[in-house]
C-alpha positions as a Markdown table, in Angstrom:
| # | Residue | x | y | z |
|---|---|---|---|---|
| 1 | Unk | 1.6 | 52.1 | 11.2 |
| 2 | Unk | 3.5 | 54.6 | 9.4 |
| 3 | Unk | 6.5 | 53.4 | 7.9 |
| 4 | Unk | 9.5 | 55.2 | 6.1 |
| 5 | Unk | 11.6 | 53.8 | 2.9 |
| 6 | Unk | 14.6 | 53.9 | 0.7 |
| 7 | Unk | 14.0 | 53.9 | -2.8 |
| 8 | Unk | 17.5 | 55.1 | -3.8 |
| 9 | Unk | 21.1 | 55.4 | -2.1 |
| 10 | Unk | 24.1 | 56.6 | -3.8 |
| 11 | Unk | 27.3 | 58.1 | -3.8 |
| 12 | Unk | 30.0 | 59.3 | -6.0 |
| 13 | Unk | 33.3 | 57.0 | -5.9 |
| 14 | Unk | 35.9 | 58.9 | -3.2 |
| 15 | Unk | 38.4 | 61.0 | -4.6 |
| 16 | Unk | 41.9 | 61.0 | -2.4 |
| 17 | Unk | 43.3 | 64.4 | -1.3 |
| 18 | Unk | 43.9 | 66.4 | -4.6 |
| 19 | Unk | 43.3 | 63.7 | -6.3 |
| 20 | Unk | 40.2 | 62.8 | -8.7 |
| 21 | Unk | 38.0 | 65.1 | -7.8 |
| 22 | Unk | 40.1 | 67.9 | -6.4 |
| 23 | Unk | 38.7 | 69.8 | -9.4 |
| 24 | Unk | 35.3 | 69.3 | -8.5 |
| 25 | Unk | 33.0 | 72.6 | -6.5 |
| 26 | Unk | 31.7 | 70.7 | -3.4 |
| 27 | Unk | 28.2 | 72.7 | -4.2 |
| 28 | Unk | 28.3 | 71.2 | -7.8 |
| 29 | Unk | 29.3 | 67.5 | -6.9 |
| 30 | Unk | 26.5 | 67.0 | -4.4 |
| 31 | Unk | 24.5 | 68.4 | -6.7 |
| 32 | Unk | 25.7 | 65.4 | -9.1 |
| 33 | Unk | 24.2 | 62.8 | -6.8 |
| 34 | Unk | 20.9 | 64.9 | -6.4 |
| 35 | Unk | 20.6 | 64.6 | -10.2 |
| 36 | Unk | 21.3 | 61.0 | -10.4 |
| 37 | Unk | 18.5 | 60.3 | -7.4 |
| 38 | Unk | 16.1 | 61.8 | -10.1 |
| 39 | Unk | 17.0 | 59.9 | -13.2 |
| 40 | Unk | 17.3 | 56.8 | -10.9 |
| 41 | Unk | 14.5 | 56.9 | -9.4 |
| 42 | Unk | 12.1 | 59.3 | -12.2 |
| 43 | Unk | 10.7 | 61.0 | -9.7 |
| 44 | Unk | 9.1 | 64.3 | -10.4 |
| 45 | Unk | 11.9 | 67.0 | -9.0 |
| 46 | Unk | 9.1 | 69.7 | -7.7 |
| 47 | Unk | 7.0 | 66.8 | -5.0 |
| 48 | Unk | 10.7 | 66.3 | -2.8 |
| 49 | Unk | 9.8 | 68.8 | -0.1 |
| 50 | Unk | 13.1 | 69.0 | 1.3 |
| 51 | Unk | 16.9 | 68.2 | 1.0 |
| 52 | Unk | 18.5 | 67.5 | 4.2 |
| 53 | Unk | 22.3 | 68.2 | 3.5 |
| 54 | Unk | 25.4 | 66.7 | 6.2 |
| 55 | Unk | 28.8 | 68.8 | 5.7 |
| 56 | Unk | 31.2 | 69.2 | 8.4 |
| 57 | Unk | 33.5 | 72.2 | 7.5 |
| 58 | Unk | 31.0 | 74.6 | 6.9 |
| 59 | Unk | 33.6 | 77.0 | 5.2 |
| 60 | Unk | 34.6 | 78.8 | 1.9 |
| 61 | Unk | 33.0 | 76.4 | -0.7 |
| 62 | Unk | 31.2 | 74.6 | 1.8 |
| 63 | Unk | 29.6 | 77.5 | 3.8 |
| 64 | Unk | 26.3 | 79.9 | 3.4 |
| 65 | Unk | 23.9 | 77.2 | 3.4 |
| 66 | Unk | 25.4 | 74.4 | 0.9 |
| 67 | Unk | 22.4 | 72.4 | 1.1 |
| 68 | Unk | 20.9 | 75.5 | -0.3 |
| 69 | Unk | 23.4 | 76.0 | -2.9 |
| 70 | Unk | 23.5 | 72.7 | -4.1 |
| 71 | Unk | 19.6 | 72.5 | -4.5 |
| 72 | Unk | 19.6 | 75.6 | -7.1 |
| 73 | Unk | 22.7 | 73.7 | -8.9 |
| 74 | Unk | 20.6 | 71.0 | -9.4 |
| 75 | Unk | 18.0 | 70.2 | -11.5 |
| 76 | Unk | 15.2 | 70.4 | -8.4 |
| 77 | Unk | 13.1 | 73.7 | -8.8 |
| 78 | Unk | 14.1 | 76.5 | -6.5 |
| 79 | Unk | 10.9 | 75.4 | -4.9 |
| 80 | Unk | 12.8 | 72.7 | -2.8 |
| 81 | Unk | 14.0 | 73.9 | 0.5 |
| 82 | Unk | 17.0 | 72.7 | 1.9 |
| 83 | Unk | 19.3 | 72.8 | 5.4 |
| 84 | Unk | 22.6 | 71.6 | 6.3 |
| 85 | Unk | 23.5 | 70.3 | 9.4 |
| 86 | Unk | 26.3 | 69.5 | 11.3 |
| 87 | Unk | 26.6 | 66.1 | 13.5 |
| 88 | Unk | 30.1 | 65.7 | 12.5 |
| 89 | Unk | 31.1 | 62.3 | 11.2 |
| 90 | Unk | 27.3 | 61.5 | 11.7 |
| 91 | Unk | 26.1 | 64.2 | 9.4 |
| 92 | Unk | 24.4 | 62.8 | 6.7 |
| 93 | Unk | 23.3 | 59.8 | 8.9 |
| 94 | Unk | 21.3 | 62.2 | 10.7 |
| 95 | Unk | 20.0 | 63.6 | 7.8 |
| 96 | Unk | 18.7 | 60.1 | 6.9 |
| 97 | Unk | 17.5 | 59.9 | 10.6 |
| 98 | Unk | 15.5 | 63.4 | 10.2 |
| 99 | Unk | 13.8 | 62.6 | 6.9 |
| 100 | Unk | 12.7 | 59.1 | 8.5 |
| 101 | Unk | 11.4 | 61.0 | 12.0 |
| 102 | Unk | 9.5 | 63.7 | 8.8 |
| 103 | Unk | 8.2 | 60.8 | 6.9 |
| 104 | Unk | 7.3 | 58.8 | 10.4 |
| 105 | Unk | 5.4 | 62.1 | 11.7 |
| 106 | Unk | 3.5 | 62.6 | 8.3 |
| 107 | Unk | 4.4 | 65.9 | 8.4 |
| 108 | Unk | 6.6 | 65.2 | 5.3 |
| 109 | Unk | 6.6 | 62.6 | 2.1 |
| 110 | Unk | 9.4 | 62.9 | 0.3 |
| 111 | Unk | 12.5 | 64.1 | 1.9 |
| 112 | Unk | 16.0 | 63.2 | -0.1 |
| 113 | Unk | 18.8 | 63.2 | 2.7 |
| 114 | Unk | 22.2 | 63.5 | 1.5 |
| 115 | Unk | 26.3 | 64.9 | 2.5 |
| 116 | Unk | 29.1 | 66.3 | 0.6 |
| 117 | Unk | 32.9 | 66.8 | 1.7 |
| 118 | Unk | 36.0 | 68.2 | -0.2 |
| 119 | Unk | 38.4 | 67.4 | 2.3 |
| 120 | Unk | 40.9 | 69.4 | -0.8 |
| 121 | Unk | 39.6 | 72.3 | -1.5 |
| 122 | Unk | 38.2 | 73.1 | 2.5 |
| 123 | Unk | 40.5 | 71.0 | 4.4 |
| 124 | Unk | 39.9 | 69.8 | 7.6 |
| 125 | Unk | 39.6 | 71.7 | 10.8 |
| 126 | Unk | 39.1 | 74.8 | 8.6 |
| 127 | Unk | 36.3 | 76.1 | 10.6 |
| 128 | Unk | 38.1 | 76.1 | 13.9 |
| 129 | Unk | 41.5 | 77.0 | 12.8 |
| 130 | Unk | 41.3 | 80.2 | 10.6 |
| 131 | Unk | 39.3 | 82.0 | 13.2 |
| 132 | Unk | 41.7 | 81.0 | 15.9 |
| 133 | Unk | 44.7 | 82.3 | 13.8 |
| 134 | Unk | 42.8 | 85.6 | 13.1 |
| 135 | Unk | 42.2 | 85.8 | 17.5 |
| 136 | Unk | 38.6 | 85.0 | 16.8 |
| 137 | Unk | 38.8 | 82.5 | 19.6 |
| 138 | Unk | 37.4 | 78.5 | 19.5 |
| 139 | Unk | 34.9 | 76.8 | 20.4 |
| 140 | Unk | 36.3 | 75.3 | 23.4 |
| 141 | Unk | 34.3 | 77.6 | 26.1 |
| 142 | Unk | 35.8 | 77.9 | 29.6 |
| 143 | Unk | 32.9 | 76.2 | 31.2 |
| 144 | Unk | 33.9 | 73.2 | 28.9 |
| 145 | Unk | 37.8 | 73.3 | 29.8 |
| 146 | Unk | 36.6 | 73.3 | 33.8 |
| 147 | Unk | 33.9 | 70.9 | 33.2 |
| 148 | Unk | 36.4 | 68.2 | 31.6 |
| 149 | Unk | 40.2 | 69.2 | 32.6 |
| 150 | Unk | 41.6 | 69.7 | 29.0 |
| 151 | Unk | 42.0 | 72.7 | 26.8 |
| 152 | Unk | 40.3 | 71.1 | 23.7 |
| 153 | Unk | 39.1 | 67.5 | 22.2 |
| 154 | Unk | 40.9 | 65.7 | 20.1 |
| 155 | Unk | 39.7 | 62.6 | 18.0 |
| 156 | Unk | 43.3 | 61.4 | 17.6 |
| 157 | Unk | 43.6 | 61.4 | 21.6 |
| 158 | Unk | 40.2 | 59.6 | 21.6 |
| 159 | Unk | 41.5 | 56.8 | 18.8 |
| 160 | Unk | 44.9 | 56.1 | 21.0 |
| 161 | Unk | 42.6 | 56.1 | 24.1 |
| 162 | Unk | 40.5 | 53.7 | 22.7 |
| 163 | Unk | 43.6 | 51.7 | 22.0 |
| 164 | Unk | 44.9 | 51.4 | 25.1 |
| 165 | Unk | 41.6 | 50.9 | 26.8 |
| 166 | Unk | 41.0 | 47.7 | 24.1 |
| 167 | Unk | 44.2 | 46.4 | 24.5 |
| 168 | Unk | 45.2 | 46.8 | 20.9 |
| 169 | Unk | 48.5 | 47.1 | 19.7 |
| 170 | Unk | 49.9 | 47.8 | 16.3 |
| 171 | Unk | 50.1 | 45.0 | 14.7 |
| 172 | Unk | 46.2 | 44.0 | 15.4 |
| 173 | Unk | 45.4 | 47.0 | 13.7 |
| 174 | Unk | 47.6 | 47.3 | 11.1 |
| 175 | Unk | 45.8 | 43.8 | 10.2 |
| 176 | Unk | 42.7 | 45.1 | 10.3 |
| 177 | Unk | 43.5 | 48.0 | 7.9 |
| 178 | Unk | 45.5 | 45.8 | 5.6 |
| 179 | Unk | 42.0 | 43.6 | 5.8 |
| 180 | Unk | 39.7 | 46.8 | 4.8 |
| 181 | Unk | 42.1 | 47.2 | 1.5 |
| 182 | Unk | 41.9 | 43.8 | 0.6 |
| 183 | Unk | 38.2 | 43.8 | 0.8 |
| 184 | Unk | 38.0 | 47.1 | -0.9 |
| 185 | Unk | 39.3 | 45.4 | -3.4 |
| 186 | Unk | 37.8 | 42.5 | -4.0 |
| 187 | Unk | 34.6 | 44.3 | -4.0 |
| 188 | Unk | 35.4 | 46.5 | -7.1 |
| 189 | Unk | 36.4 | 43.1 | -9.0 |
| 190 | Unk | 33.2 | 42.2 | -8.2 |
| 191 | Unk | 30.9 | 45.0 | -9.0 |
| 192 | Unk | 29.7 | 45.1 | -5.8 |
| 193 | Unk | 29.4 | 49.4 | -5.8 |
| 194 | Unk | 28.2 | 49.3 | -9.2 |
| 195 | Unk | 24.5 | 50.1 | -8.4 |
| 196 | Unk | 25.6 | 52.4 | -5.2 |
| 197 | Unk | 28.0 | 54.4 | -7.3 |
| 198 | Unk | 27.3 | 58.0 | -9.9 |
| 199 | Unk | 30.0 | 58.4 | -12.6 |
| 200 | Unk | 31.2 | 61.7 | -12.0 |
| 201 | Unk | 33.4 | 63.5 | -15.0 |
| 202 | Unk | 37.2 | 64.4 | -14.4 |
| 203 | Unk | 40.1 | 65.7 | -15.7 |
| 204 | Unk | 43.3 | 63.3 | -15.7 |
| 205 | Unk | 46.4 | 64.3 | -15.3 |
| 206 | Unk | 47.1 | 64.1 | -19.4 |
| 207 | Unk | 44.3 | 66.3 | -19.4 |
| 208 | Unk | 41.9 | 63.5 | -21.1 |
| 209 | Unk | 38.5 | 63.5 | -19.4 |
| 210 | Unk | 37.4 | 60.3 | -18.2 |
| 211 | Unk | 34.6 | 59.2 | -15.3 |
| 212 | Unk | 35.5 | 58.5 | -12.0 |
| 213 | Unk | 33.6 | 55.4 | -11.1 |
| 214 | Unk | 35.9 | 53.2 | -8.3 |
| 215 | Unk | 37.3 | 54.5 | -5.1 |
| 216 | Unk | 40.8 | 56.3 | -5.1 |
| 217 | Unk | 41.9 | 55.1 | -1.8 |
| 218 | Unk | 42.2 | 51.6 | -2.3 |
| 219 | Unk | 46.1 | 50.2 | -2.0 |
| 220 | Unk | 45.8 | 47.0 | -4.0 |
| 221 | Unk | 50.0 | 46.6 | -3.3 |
| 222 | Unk | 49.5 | 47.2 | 0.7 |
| 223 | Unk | 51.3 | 44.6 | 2.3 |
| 224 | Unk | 51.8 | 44.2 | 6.8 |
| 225 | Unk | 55.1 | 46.2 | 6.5 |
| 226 | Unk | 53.8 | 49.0 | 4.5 |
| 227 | Unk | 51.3 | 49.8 | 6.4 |
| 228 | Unk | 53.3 | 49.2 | 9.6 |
| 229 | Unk | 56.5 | 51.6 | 8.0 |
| 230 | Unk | 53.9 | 54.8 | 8.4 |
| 231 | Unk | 55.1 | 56.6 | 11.4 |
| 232 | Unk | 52.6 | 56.6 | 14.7 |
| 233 | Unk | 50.9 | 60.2 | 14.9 |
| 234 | Unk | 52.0 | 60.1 | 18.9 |
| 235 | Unk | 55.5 | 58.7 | 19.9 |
| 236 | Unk | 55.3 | 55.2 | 21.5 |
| 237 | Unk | 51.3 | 55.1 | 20.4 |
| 238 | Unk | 49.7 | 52.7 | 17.8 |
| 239 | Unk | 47.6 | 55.2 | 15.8 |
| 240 | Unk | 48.7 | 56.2 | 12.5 |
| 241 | Unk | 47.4 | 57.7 | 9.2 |
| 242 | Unk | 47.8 | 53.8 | 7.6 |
| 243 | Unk | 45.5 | 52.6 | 10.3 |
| 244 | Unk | 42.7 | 55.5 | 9.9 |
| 245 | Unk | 40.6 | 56.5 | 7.4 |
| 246 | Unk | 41.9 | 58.2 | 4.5 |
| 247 | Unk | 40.4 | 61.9 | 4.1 |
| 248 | Unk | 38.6 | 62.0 | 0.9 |
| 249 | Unk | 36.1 | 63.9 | -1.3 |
| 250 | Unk | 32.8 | 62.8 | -2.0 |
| 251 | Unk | 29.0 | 63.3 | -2.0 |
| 252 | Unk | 26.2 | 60.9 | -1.4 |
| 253 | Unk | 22.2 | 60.6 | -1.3 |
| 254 | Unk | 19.6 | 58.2 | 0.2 |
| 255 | Unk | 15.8 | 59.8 | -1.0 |
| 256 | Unk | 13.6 | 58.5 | 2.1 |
| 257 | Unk | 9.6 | 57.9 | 1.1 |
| 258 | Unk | 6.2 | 57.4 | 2.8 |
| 259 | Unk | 4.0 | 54.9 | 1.8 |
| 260 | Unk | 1.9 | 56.9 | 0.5 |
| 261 | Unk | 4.4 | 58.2 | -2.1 |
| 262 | Unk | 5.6 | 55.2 | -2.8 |
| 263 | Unk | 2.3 | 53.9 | -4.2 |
| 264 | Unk | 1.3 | 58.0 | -5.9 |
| 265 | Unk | 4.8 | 57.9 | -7.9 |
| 266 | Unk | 5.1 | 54.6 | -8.4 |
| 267 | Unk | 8.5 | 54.1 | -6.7 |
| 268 | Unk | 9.9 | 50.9 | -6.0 |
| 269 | Unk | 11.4 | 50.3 | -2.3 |
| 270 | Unk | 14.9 | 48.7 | -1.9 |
| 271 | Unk | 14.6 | 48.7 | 2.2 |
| 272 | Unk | 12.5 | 50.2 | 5.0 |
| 273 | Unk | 13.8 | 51.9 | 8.2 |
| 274 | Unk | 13.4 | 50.0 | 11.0 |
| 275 | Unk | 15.5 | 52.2 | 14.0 |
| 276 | Unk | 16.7 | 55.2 | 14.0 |
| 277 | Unk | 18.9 | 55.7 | 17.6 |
| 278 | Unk | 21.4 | 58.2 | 18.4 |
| 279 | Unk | 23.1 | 58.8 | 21.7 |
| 280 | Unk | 26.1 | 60.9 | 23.7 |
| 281 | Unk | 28.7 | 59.8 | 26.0 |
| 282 | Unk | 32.2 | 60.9 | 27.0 |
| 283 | Unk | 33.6 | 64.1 | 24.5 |
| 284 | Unk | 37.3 | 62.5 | 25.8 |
| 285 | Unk | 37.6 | 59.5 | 24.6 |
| 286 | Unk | 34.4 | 60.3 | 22.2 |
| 287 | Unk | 35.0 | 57.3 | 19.7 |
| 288 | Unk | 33.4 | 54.4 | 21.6 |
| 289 | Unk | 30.1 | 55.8 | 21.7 |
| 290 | Unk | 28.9 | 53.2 | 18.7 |
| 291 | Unk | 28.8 | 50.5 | 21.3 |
| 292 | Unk | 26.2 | 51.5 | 23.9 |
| 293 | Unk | 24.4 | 53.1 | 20.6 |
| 294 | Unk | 24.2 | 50.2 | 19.5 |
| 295 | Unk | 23.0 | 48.4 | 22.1 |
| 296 | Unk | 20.1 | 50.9 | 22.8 |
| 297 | Unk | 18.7 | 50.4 | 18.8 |
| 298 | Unk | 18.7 | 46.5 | 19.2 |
| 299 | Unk | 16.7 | 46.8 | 22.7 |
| 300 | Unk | 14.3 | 49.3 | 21.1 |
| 301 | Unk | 14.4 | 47.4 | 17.8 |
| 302 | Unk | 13.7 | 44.2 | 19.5 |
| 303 | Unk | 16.4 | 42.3 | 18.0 |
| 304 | Unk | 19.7 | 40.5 | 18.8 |
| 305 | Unk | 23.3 | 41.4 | 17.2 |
| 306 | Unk | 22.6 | 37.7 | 15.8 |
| 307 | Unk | 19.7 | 39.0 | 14.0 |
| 308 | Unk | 21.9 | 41.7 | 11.8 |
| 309 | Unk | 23.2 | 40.3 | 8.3 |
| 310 | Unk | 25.4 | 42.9 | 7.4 |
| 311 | Unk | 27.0 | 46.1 | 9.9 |
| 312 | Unk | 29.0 | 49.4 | 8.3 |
| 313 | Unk | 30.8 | 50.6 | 11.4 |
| 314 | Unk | 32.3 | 53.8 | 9.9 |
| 315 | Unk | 36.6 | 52.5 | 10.4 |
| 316 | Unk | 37.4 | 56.2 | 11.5 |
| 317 | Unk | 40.2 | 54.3 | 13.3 |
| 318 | Unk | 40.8 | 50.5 | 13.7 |
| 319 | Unk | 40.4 | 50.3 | 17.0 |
| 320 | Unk | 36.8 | 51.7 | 16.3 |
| 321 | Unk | 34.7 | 49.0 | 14.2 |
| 322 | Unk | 37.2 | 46.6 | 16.5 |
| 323 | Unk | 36.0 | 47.5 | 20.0 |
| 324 | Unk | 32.7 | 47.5 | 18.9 |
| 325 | Unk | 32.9 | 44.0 | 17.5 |
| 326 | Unk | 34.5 | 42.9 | 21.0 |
| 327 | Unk | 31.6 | 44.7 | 22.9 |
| 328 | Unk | 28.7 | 43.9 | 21.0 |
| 329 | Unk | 29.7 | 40.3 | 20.1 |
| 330 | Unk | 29.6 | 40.7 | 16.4 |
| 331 | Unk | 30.4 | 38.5 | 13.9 |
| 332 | Unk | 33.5 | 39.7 | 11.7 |
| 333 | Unk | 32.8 | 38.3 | 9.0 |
| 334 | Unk | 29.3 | 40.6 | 8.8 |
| 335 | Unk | 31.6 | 43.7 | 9.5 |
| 336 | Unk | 32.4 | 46.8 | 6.5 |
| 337 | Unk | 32.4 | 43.4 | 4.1 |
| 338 | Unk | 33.2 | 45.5 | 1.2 |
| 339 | Unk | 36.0 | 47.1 | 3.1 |
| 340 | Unk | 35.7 | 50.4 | 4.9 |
| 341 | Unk | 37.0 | 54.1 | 5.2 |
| 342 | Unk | 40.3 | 53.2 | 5.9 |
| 343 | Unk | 40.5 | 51.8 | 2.3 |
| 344 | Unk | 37.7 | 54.0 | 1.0 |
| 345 | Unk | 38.1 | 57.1 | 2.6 |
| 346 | Unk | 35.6 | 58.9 | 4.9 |
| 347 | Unk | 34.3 | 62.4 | 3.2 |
| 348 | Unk | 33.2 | 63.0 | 6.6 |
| 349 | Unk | 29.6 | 65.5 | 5.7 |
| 350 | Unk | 29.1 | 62.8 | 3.1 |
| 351 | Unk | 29.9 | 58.9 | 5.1 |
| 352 | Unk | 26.8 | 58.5 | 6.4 |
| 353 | Unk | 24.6 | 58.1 | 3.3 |
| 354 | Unk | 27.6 | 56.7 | 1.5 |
| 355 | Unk | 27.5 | 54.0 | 4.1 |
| 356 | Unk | 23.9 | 54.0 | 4.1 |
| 357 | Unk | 24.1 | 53.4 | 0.1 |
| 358 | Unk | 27.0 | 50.4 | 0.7 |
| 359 | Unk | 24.4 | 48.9 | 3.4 |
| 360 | Unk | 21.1 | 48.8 | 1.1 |
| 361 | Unk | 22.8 | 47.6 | -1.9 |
| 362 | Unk | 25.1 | 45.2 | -0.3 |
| 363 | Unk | 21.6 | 43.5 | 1.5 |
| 364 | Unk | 20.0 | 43.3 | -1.6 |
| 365 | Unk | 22.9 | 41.8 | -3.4 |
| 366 | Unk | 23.5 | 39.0 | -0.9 |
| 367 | Unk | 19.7 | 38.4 | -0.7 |
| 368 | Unk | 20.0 | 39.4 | 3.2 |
| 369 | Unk | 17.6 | 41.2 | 5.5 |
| 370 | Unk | 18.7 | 43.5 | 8.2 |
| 371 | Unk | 21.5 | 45.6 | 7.9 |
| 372 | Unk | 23.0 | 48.2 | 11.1 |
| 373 | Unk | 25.3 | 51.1 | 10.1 |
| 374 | Unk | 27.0 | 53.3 | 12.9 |
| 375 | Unk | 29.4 | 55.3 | 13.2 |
| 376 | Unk | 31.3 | 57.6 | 15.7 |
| 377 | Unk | 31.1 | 61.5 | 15.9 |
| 378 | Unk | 32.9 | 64.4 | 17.2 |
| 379 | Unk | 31.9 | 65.5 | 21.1 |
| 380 | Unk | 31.3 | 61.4 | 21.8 |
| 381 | Unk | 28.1 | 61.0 | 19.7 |
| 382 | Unk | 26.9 | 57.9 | 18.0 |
| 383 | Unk | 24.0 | 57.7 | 15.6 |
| 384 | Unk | 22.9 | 54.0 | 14.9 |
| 385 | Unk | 20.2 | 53.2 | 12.0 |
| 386 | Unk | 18.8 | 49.5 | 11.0 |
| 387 | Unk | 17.5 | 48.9 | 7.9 |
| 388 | Unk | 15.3 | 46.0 | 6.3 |
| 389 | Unk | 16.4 | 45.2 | 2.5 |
| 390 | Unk | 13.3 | 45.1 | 0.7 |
């Protein structure tokens, strides 16, 4: 049977907002992590037949085609096509998902999937908020508005829904957060992204260049009270911007391979894909769509939650990777063990071949097998992808 592989996954380190790498072009950063795939894994640039680009604000820098874009500011030949898609948080997890269905059909060999964000310089929401202000409307059609009683969707609704539903109150999730920064942490004392992570050149604020290798986000001094001091983003609700992910800038990479390839350029596998599942539910409350995801790739997969060593469940919002824990009946201790976006930051286009990198190399590194990565998406999507470390 046809199966697809990894041979390489990785990502730059997350810059905050206008912070590291607030200076960088989002076409020219993800084109960073496209060069790095080559001199990783030596492949010859002209045999990938096609670059699979997640972005989410599909805007200013980030609009015309930026998978495009960032191919001919590469070092690939202009030979390589490319597309951008839009799954919203998901993005670049279904571009891993497409090049495995490409490789699986054997209509394709060698397909590199990969994201980018600057949350800076193309903030969030950009695509939906200029044209509004101009009276170019949104995309919240009438039919839409009658079909589900509300003028519009809102993630942050969703993440205090969730809440409530869970029975979560603040202080469990201010834990949780205060958990993903201390794992963060330990994980860079450790070198656990050193294989997963491309050095990227910035400016500091002296004006001495330097490269950006560890994660901006992290809060090494974060502490309970700290966390629990940031106001609530509704009044009387438990959400807040200390127990969410941190919006950050990034791009990532995972280069997905046939057999065949693997054998004609001599590429060495680090895991295979074993599920690829992606599902909708409920656009209201939109954030808990992981669970019955996830529940769907183990049936088809033929495993048990038992059977998974390690899980990235994107921490969009505590109550996210929490609930899911609860409703799968996960072990904890197997959950975002490097820490997670709240501590990390979520580049939104780019999280789900950054998570996708975290995944492989945290496998390999513990010796582990099988590794599950979900994540929530905008309009109550969930993709869900298993991987066997190789």
């Amino acid at each position: 049977m046809t199966q697809a592989y990894i041979v390489s996954a990785l990502r730059t380190a997350g810059g905050k907002r206008k912070g590291a790498l607030a200076g960088w072009h989002p076409v020219e950063l993800a084109a960073e992590v496209i060069n790095a795939t080559l001199d990783r894994t030596g492949i010859d640039p002209a045999v990938i037949e096609d670059v699979i680009m997640g972005c989410v604000s599909q805007a200013g820098e980030q609009s015309f085609q930026i998978g495009r874009h960032a191919v001919l500011a590469s070092r690939l030949p202009e030979t390589v096509p490319a597309v951008t898609i839009d799954r919203q948080c998901g993005s670049s997890q279904q571009a891993i998902q497409f090049a495995t269905q490409a490789v699986l059909s054997g209509t394709q060999d060698v397909v590199l999937a990969a994201g980018v964000e600057s949350m800076t310089r193309v903030p969030m929401f950009t695509p939906t908020t200029l044209p509004a202000q101009a009276g170019l409307g949104t995309p919240f059609a009438d039919r839409i508005k009658q079909r589900y009683g509300v003028e519009e969707f809102s993630q942050f609704t969703g993440a205090q829904m969730m809440a409530d539903k869970y029975g979560f109150d603040r202080l469990t999730l201010d834990s949780f957060a205060l958990e993903s920064h201390r794992r963060a942490a330990a994980a860079v004392d450790a070198g656990a992204f050193d294989a997963e992570i491309v050095p990227v050149t910035i400016v500091d604020a002296e004006g001495n260049e330097r490269l950006h290798i560890v994660d901006e986000g992290i809060r090494r001094d974060a502490t309970l009270e700290s966390i629990g001091s940031v106001k609530t983003l509704q009044e009387g609700g438990v959400i807040s911007a200390s127990n969410a992910s941190q919006i950050c800038d990034g791009a990532s990479a995972v280069l997905v391979v046939s057999e065949a390839a693997l054998k004609a350029y001599g590429l060495t596998p680090l895991a295979r894909i074993h599920n690829v599942t992606v599902t909708g539910g409920d656009p209201i409350i939109m954030l808990e769509e992981p669970i019955r995801a996830t529940r769907k790739a183990l049936a088809r997969a033929g495993l048990s939650i038992d059977d998974i060593d390690l899980y990235e469940v994107n921490e969009a919002f505590a109550p996210v990777p929490l609930a899911w824990l609860r409703e799968v009946g996960a072990d904890p201790d197997k959950l975002n063990v490097n820490g997670g976006a709240i501590a990390l930051g979520h580049p939104l286009g780019a999280s789900g071949t950054k998570l996708m990198a975290t995944l492989v190399h945290g496998l390999r590194k513990r010796g582990l097998r099988y590794g599950l990565q979900t994540m929530c998406e905008g309009g109550g999507i969930a993709n869900v992808t298993i991987v066997e470390a190789l």
